[in-house]
N, C-alpha and C positions, 0 to 999 in steps of 0.2 A: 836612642840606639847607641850603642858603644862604639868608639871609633877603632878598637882592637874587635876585630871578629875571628873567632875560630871558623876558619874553613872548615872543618870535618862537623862542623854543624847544618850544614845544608846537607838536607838529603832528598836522594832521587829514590822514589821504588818504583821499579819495572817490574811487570808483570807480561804475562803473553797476549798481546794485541792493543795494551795498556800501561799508557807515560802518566805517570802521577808525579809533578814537582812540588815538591811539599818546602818551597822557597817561593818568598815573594822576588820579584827584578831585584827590590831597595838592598836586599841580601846578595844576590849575586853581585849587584852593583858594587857593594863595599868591600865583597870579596876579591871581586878582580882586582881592585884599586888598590884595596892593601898588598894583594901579591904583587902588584905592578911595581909598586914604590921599594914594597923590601926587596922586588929582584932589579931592581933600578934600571928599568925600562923605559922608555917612553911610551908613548901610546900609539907611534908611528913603528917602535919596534916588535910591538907585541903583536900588530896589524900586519906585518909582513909574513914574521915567526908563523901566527895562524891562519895566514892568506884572506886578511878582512883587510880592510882600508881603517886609516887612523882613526875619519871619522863616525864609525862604525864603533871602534873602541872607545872613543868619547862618549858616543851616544850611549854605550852599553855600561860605562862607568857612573852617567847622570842618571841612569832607570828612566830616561824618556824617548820618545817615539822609537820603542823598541821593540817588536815582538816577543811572545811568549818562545817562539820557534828559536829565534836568534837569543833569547838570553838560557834556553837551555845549549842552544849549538856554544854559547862563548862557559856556560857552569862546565860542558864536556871540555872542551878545550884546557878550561882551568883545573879542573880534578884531575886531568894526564899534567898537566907541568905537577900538579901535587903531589903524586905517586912516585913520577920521575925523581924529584926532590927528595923523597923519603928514601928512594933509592942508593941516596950517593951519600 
């Protein structure tokens, strides 16, 4: 897996009554980690920013003992700072 990931390569499709992640964790995982580094956070401040504790962001960085539930709550979290970004 490349250590450059394009974010806008994960995708989500919603349907009505139906959440299809068509990303594995290892993908979200590298996505948040790459956005974390190039917006040069820590993982204590991105934890605040999205109201998770640090080690929640650690754990959702490594893709281990993480939920399906919580690594799409940290992909939503991450595609609003994405959008935000393309904004400015």
């Amino acid at each position: 897996m490349s250590n450059e990931l394009n974010e806008q390569s994960i995708v989500v499709n919603m349907r009505v009554g139906d959440l299809k992640m068509e990303a594995d964790k290892n993908e979200v995982a590298l996505a948040l980690k790459t956005w974390r580094l190039r917006s040069g956070l820590t993982q204590k401040q991105v934890g605040e920013r999205w109201g998770m504790s640090r080690y929640t962001i650690m754990r959702a960085e490594s893709a281990k003992n993480i939920t399906w539930e919580m690594a799409y709550r940290i992909f939503a979290k991450l595609s609003s700072e994405l959008t935000k970004e393309g904004r400015e």
